[in-house]
N, C-alpha and C positions, 0 to 999 in steps of 0.2 A: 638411193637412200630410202627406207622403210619409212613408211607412213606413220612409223610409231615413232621416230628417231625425228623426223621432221616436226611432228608435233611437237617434241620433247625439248626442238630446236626453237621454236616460234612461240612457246608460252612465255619465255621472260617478256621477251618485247609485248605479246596480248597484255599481261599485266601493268606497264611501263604504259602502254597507251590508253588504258584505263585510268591507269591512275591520271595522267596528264588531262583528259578529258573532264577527269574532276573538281582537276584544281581550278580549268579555265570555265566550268562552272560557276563556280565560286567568286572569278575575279571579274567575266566577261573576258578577258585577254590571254593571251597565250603564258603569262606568269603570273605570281600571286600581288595582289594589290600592297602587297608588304612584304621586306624581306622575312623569310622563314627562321624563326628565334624560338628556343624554349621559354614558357614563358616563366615570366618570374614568380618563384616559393622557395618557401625557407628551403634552406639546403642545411642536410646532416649527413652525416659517416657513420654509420652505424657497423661499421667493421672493427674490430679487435685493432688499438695503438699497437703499432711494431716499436718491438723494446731491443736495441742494441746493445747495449750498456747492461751488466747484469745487475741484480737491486746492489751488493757489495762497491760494483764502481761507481752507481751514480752516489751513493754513501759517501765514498775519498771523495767525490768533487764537489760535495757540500762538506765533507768537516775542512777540506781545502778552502774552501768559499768563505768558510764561517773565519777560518787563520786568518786571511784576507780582512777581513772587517775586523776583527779582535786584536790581530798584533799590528797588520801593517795600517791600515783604514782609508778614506774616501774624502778626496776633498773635496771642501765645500763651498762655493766662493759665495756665501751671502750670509754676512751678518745674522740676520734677523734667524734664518732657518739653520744657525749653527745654536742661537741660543732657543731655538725649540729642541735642538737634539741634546742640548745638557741637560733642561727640565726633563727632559725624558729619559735619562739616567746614562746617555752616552760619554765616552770621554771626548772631551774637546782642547786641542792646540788653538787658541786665538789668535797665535802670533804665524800659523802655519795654515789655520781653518783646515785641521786635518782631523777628521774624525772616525775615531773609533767604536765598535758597538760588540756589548756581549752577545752569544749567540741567544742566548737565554730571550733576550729584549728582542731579537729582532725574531724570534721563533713568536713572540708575546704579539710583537706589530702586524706582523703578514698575517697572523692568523686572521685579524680583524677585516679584510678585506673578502669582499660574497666569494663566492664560486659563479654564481653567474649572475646576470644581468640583462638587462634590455633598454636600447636606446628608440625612442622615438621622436623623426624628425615632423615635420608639418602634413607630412600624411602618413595616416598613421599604418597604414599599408602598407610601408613602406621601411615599419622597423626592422631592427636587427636585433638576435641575441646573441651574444657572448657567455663561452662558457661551452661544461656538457659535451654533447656531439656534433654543434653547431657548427657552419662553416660558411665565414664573410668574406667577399672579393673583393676589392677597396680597387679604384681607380689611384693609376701613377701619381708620384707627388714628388713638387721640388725641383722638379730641371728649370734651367737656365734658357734652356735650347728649344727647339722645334722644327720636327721634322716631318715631309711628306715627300711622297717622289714626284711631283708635280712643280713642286715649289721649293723644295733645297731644304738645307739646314740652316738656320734663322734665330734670333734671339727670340726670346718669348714676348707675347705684348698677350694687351686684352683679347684682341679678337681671337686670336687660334684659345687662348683660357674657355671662350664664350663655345665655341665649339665643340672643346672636348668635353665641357658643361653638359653638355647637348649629347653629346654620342653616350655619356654614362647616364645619361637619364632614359635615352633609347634602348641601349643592351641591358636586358632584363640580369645577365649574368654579372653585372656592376652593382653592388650591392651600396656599396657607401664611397663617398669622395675624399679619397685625399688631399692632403694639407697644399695646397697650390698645384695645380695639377701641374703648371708651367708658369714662371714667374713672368709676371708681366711689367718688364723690366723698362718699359718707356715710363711708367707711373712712377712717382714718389715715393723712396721708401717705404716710409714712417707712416703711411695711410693706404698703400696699395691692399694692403688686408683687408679696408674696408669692400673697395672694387670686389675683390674676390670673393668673400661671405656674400654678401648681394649678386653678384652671379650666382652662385653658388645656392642661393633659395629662391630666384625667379626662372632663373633653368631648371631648375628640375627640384622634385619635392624630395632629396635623400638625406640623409643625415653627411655629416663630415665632420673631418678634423678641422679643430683651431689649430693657428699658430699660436704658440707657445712662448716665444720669443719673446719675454717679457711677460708683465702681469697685464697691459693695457690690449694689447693683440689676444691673448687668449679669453677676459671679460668681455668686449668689441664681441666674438664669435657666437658666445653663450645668450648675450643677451638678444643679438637678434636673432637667433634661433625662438628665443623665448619669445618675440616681437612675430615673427611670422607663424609660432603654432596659438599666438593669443591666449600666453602663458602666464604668470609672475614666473621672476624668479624662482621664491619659492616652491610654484609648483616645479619648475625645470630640478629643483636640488632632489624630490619627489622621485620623478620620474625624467630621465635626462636625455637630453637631445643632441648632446655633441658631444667628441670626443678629442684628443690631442694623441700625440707622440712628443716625450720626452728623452730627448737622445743625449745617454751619456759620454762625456769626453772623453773615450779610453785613450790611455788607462788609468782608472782612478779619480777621474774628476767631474763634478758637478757644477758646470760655470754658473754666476750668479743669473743669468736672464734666463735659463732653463729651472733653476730655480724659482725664480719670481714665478715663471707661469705653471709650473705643478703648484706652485703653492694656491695662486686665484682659482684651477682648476678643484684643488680640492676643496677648498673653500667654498666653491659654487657645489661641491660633490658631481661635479662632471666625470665621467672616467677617466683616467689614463694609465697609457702604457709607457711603461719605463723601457727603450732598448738601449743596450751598450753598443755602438759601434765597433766590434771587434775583429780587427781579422789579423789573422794567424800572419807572424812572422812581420808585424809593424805595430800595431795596439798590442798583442800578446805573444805570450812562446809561439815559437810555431810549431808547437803539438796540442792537435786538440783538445786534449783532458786538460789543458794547462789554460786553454783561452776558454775553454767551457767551467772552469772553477772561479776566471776573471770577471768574465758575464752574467752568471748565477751571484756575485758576488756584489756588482754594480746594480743590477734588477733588481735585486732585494735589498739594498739601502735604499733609495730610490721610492719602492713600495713602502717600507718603513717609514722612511720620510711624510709621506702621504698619509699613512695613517696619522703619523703623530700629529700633523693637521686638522683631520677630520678623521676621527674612527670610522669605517665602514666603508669611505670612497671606494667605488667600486675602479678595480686594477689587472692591467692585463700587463703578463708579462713576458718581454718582447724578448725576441732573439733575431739577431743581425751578422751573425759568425760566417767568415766565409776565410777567405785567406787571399794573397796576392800572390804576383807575379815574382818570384825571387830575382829574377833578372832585368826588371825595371823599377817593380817598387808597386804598380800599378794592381790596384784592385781586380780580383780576379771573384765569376760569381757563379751558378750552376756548375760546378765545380764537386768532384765525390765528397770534400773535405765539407763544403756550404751544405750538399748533399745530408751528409751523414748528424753534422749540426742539430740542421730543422728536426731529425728524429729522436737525437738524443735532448735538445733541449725543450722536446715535447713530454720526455721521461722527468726532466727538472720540474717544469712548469706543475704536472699532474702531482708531482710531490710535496708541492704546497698547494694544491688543489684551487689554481689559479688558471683564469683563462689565457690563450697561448697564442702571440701573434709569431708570425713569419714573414717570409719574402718569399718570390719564386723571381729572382733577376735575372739579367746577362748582360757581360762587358760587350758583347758582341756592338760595333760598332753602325752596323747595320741590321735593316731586318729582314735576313736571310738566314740559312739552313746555322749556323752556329747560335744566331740569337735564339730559335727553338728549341735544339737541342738541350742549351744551355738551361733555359726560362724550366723545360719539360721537366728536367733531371730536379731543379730546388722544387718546382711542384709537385714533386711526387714524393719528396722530402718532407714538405710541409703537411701535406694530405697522410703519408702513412703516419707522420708521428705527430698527428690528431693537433693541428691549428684549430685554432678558432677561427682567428681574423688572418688572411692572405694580402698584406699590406703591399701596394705597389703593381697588383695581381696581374693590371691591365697596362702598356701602351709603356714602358719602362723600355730604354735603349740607353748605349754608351755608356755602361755604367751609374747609370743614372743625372747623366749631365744631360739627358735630350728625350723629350718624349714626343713618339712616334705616332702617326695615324698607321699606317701603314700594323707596326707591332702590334697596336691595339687591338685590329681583325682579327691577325694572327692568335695572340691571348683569347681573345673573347673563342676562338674555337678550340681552344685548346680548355680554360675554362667549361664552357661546355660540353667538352665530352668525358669533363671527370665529373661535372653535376649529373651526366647520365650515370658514369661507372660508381659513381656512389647512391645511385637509387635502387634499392634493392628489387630482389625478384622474387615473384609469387611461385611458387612451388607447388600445385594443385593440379586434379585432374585436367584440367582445359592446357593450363601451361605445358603438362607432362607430351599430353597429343598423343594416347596410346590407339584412339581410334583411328587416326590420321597417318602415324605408319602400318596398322592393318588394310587400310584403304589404300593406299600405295603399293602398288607389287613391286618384286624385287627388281631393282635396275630401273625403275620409275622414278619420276620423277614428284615435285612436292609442289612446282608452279601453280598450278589449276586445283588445288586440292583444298575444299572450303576453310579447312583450316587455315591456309594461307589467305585466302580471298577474305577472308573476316577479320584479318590482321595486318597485313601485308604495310596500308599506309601508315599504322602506327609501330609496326612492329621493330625498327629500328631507329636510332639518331640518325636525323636526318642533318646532314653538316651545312655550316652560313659559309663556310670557305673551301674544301675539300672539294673536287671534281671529279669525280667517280669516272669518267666516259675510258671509251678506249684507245685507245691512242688516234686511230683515224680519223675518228669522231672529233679527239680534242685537237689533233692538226687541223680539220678542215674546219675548226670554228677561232684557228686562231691562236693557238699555241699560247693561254695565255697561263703565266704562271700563277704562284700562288700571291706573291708581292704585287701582282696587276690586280690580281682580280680582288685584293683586299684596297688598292684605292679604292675598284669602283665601287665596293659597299661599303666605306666610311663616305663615299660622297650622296649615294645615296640614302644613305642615313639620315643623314644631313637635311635633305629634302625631303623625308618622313615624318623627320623629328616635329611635333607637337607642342607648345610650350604648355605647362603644367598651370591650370586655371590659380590666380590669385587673388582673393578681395582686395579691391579697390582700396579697404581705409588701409590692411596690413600692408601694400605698397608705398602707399605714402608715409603710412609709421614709420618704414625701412629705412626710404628716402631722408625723411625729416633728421634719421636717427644718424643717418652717414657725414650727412651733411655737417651736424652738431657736432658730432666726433672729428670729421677734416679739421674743424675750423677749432677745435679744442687743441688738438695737438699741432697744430699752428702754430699756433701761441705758448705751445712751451707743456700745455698741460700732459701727463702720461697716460 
């Protein structure tokens, strides 16, 4: 072998042990005193929404949408907000609570709601904006279950809540918390939301959804948010600190406790997102133009709704389409059909010039090569057809009846490598590097060439879960996979994780505040 081929062979590994040598600078030890994470900034897409739909179809699946509310209409199981929709000029069945809306009125209502927004929770570091080119990863929300491969599948209780509390407060790519990350099902219904908002502001400083479920569970949310950023009310209606999901009963209906809590929601001017639970071939036709005219249909009564509450509540408008399984019945997610949704209902969304949440799920049962595929496909759905908020983004399994540590990993690197692929690139002389291929001769190499050596340790994502080595390498350390090695960094996480400083009097405010609420709804009060 030539002296020049030998060297050509030995420079990756010179660079590889330089770089190691700097890290263990930095740590004293042979790895970094932290796991290696991006760290956390506003994330945007500054890339051109891909449009499926030409402007003519999405046109049919709003004046289809608007047919919907005008001839057939939306029930509404609550008294009180069916006789807000008649002061507001809609037609009402009282004997049916079925209501119908000109398009005229409901073009008048959505208009009323921002374009965009911003929530602040108790550190203000730590806001989020909605809207624009903005782009939020929301931790799982709503399983029953819990899972790890260490410890099995499990019903939910406090502790594993308190955990995953803790890992979305660690991963920088966890932008806001979901409505119960995992229900902690040994606690008492009718107050376990208190348990959870108080995890949910002493673990970590992020904003989150209320539950909704009622008017007293979504107030409970708002106000101690307001109690830990040492708010009023008032100021929270100002400037708002939390937000909800309002999931409509498709198809067509608005049960009364989902109404109750849009309503204290907009009343406080909290946000919410209105989604329809749609999928193709059980909630709707099962062809897509058909479930996307059902959805677009429910999301804007819903918005409408909200304004006629409170003009301006600021409103994101959700999308949940995916389709099942024809041969069992069974919710199916990452799916072409879920896929294809997320982009066209990001065409919907931009057409009332409203902010646009999504999902990136999967039914996959475990979390293994189908739950990635699945999760990657609606992500890249939500991402080209310009989401705002990414609901669910993180630690979602089984369809959402089980949230996983193990997935969580897997998301959070999968999340991070589209916060790298939507950071754009500088396009200049130094990026170009026309000196750096003149300095290379032909059939050289680029290892040792300062351009590299000045760039090398930033110059690409570096991955929390991905194992680059080569095969020999990764046998003789252990063959571990991707599902191993993502226990060992939620555990070690776990052991990193910091808990977020709180004054002393705002803890006991919280306490004081929990307390007074168990023992109100105790006794009977709402």
């Amino acid at each position: 072998m030539s002296d020049q081929a030998m060297t050509a062979q030995d420079e990756p590994q010179r660079v590889v042990r330089a770089s190691e040598r700097r890290r263990r600078s930095v740590s004293g030890r042979g790895q970094p005193t932290h796991l290696v994470q991006l760290p956390w900034r506003r994330v945007t897409n500054p890339y051109p929404k891909y449009e499926i739909y030409s402007a003519d179809q999405i046109e049919a699946i709003h004046n289809t949408s608007m047919r919907i509310l005008e001839e057939l209409g939306i029930e509404l199981m609550s008294a009180s907000a069916c006789a807000r929709m008649t002061k507001a000029g809609a037609q009402v069945d009282r004997s049916t609570m079925n209501v119908r809306m000109d398009r005229g009125l409901v073009a008048e209502l959505v208009a009323k709601a921002p374009p965009t927004f911003t929530i602040v929770p108790r550190n203000p570091e730590h806001a989020v904006h909605f809207g624009g080119n903005d782009v939020i990863f929301g931790l799982v929300a709503g399983p029953p279950n819990v899972h790890d491969r260490e410890r099995g599948r499990r019903s939910g209780n406090l502790n594993d809540y308190r955990d995953f509390i803790r890992l979305a407060h660690y991963f920088n790519a966890i932008h806001i918390i979901g409505n119960q990350v995992v229900a902690p099902v040994e606690l008492q219904a009718n107050t376990r939301h208190l348990d959870t908002y108080l995890t949910n502001l002493v673990y970590s400083d992020l904003s989150f959804h209320c539950t909704s479920i009622g008017r007293g569970r979504a107030t409970d949310g708002a106000r101690m948010m307001a109690i830990s950023r040492g708010s009023t009310m008032e100021e929270l209606a100002k400037v708002p600190g939390v937000t909800t999901i309002i999931s409509v009963n498709s198809p067509r209906r608005f049960d009364e406790a989902m109404a109750d809590g849009l309503t204290a929601m907009a009343e406080m001017r909290q946000p919410i997102c209105v989604t329809p639970f749609t999928l193709l071939g059980a909630m709707t036709p099962v062809t897509l133009p058909a479930a996307l005219a059902q959805q677009n249909a429910e999301a804007l009564f819903g918005i409408a709704l909200a304004q006629i509450i409170s003009p301006g509540t600021p409103m994101v408008y959700g999308s949940f389409t995916s389709n099942v399984d024809m041969k069992s019945g069974a919710p199916a997610f990452g799916t072409p059909e879920n896929t294809k949704a997320n982009i066209v209902s990001g065409q919907l969304a931009r057409r009332y010039k409203l902010p646009y949440r999504t999902s990136n799920p999967t039914a996959s049962n475990a979390a293994d090569a189908q739950s990635v595929y699945e999760t990657e496909m609606s992500l890249w759905g939500s991402i080209l057809g310009g989401s705002n908020l990414v609901y669910h983004a993180a630690g979602w399994l089984e369809g959402g009846l089980t949230a996983s540590y193990e997935k969580l990993i897997l998301d959070i690197e999968m999340l991070q490598n589209m916060m790298e692929f939507l950071r754009p690139d500088e396009v200049n002389d130094e990026t170009l590097g026309f000196e750096a291929i003149r300095r290379v001769p032909t059939g050289g190499h680029f290892f040792g060439d300062p351009h590299t050596l000045e760039r090398y340790e930033r110059a690409f994502y570096q991955p929390l879960l991905s194992d680059w080595r080569q095969y020999e390498n990764w046998a003789d350390a252990g063959a571990v996979d991707a599902s191993a090695r993502a226990t060992e960094i939620w555990k070690r996480a776990l052991k990193e994780y910091v808990e977020p400083p709180m004054d002393k009097a705002i803890r006991d405010e919280l306490d004081a505040y929990v307390a007074k609420r168990r023992e109100e709804i105790g006794s009977g009060e709402p």
